[in-house]
N, C-alpha and C positions, 0 to 999 in steps of 0.2 A: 092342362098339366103345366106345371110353372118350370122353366128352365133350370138345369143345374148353375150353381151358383160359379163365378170364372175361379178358374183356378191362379191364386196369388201367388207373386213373383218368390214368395218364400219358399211354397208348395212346390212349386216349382223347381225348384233348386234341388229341393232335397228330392224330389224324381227323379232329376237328372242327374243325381250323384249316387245315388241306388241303381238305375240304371246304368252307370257309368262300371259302377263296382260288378254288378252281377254278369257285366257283358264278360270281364276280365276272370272273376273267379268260374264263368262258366267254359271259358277256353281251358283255363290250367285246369277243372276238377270234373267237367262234362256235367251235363242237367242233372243225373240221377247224383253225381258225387260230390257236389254243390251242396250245402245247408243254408238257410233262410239267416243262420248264426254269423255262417262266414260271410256270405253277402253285407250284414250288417256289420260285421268288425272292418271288413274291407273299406266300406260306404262310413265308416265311423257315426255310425246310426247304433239307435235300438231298436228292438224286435217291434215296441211301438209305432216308433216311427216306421219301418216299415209297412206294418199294417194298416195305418193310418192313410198310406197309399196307395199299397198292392195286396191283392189278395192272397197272392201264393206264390213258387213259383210258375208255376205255368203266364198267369197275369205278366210277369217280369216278359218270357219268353213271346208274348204277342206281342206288346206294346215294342220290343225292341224291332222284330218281328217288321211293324210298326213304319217305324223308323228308318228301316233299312231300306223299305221296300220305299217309302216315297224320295228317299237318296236317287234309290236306283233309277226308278222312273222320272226321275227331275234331269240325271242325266240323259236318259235316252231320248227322251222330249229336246233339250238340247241339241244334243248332236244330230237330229231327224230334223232339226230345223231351218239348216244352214242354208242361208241364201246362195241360190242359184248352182244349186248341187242335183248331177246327177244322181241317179238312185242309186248306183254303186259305189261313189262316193259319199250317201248319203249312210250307205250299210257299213261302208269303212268306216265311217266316224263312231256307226252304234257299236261294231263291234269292239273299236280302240275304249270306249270307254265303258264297255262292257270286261274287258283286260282289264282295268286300273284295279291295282289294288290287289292281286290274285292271291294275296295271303294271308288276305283278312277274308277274301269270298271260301275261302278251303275252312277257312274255321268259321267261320260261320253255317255252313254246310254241315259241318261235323253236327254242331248243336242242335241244326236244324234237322236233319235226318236222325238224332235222338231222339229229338222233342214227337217228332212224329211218328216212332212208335209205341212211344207212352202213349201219345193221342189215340192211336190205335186201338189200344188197349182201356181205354178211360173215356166215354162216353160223352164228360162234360169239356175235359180237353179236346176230345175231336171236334163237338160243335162249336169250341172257342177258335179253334186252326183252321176250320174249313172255311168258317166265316172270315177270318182272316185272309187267307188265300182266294176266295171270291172277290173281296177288296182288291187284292191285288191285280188279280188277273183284267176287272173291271179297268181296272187304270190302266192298264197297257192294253187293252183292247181299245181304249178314246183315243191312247199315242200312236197304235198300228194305223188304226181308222185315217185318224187325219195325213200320218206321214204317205199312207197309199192314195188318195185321194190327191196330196199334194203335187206326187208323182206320176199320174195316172196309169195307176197300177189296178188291176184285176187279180184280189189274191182265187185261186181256183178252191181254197176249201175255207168254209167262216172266219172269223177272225176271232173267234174265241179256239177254234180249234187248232188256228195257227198260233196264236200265245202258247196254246199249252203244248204243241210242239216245240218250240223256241225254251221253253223252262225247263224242258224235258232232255232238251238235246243240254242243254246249260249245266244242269246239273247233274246230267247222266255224263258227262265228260268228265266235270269235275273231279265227281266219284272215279271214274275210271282213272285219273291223275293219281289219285292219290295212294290209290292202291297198286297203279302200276306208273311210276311217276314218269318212264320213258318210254309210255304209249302214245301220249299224242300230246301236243304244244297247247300250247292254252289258247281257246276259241276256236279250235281245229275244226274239230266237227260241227259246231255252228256257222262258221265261215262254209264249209263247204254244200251243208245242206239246206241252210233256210235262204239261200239266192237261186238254189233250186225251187222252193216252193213259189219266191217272187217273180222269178220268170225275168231274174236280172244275172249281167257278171256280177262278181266281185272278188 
């Protein structure tokens, strides 16, 4: 089967400026309150042009999806890499840059915990998000692997089961901020429980 052909620095642009626009109109108007119209008035696009890139909204909501998730894990890769760092030092760096930002990670959350019960609810969304989220989880399961390894650390339960505890405890905090905003400080309950599971301070 012959390779998709590269995508041109043109094509590109206008991804990244549809993209740029839906991230914005989907904070002020949330996935469901969003129109494909406003995207492109935002994006100073047409309906064309968008289609000619994306297929829907949902397509918008992976790829940023996408995007976000290989930021994230670029940082954490980072910060798990610092030469001649204990391992509690090495969780203090993941957790500080795991903080950056915490008011773009709240709106992002918002969209994303929308997005996901359209997915729920929508067959061909679920298997475009799960698959999504297996990418993810894939990638921080290669940055756990090697940062434990680095450390010689023994996590006691798999290392996919540890990610998905770690995203759990992440954005089950999140959620919990936002709805109770002076329940717990940001990274609280991940600082406190996944150095439990590493069998480190921190």
């Amino acid at each position: 089967m012959p390779s998709a052909p590269p995508i041109t620095a043109r094509r590109r642009a206008t991804r990244d400026r549809v993209l740029a626009a839906a991230s914005e109109v989907f904070a002020e108007r949330g996935f469901h309150g969003a129109s494909v119209e406003d995207i492109c008035e935002r994006a100073g696009f047409t309906r064309g042009a968008f289609y000619s890139n994306f297929s829907s909204k949902d397509d918008l909501v992976v790829e940023l999806s996408q995007r976000h998730s290989e930021a994230l894990v670029e940082r954490i890769r980072r910060a798990s890499k610092r030469e001649h760092a204990s391992a509690d030092e090495v969780l203090r760096d993941v957790f500080a840059a795991l903080a950056d930002d915490s008011r773009s990670k709240e709106r992002w959350l918002v969209l994303t915990t929308e997005f996901t019960l359209h997915a729920i609810r929508d067959a061909e969304a679920r298997r475009a998000w799960a698959a999504q989220q297996r990418r993810v989880r894939d990638e921080l399961v290669a940055v756990v692997d090697e940062a434990v390894s680095r450390q010689g650390l023994t996590l006691p339960i798999s290392t996919e089961l540890f990610v998905r505890a770690a995203i759990s405890l992440a954005q089950g905090s999140m959620t919990q901020r936002l709805v109770e905003p002076r329940s717990l400080t940001v990274g609280e309950l991940e600082r406190t429980v996944l150095p439990i599971l590493l069998g480190v301070d921190a």
